[in-house]
C-alpha positions as CSV (number, residue, x, y, z in Angstrom):
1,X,9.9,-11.1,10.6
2,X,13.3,-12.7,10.6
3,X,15.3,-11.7,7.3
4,X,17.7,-14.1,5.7
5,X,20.8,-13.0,3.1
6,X,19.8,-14.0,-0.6
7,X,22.9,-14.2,-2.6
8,X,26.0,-12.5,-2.1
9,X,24.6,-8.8,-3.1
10,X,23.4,-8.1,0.0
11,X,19.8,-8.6,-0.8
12,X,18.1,-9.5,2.5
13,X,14.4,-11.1,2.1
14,X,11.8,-12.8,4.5
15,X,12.6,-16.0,6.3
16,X,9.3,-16.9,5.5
17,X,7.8,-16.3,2.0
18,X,4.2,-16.6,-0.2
19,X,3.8,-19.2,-2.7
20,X,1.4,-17.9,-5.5
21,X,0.7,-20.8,-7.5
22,X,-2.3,-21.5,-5.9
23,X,-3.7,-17.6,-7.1
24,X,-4.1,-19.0,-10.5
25,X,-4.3,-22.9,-11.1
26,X,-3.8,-26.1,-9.1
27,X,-6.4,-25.5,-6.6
28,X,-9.4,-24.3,-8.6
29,X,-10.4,-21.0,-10.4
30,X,-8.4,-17.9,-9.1
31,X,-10.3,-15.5,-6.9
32,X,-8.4,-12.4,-8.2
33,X,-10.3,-10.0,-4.9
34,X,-8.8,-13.0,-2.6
35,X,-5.5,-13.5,-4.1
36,X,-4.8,-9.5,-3.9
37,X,-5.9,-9.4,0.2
38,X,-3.6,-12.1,0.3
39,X,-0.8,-10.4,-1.0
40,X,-1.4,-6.8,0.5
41,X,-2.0,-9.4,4.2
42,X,1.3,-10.8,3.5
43,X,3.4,-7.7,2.8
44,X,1.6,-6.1,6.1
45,X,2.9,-9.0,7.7
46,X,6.8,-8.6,7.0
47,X,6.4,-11.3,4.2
48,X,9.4,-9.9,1.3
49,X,9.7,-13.1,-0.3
50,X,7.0,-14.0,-3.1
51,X,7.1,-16.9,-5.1
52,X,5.8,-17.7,-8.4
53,X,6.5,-18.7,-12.1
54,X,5.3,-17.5,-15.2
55,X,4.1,-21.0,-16.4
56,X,1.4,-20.6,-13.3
57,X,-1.8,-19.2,-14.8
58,X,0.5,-17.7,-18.1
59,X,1.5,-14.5,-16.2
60,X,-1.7,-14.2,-14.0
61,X,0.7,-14.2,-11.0
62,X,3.2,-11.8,-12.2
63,X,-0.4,-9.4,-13.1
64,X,-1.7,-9.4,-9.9
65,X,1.8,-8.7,-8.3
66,X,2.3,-6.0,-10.1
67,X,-1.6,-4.4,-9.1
68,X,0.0,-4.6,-5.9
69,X,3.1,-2.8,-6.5
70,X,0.8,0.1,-8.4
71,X,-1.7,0.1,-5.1
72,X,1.2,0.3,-2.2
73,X,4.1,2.9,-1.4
74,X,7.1,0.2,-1.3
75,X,8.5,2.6,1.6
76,X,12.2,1.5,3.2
77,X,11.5,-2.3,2.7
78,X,10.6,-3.6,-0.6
79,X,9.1,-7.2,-1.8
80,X,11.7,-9.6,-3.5
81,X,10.2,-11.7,-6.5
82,X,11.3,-15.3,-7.2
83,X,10.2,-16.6,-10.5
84,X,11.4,-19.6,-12.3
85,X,12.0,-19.8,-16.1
86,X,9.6,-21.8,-18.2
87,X,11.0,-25.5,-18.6
């Protein structure tokens, strides 16, 4: 998976990342079994990049992200998180 620079820190991420608002409104009920194989697919993958808000689902997202942190060794590479503040 190509890596792109994030910043000026030298936080490198994904060139390719996973949008979650679709894990927990917009396209239907949330399928929490589905959205977590999506993520764990994902990081397996080379994804690094995840994207969601805490307006989607009122912190669903940000739940179900952290399962997966409790559930995987982060080993050398780790998964950056982009959230937007509430408008």
């Amino acid at each position: 998976m190509q890596q792109r620079k994030l910043g000026s820190q030298g936080l490198a991420v994904s060139a390719l990342g996973l949008g979650c608002m679709g894990m927990s409104q917009a396209y239907g009920p949330g399928d929490d079994a589905e959205s977590e194989a999506t993520l764990h697919r994902a990081l397996d993958l080379g994804v690094t990049l995840i994207d969601t808000a805490i307006s989607y689902g009122a912190g669903h997202n940000e739940r179900l992200i952290g399962r997966l942190g409790e559930e995987r060794d982060p080993g050398p590479a780790s998964a950056g998180l982009v959230t937007r503040p509430r408008p």
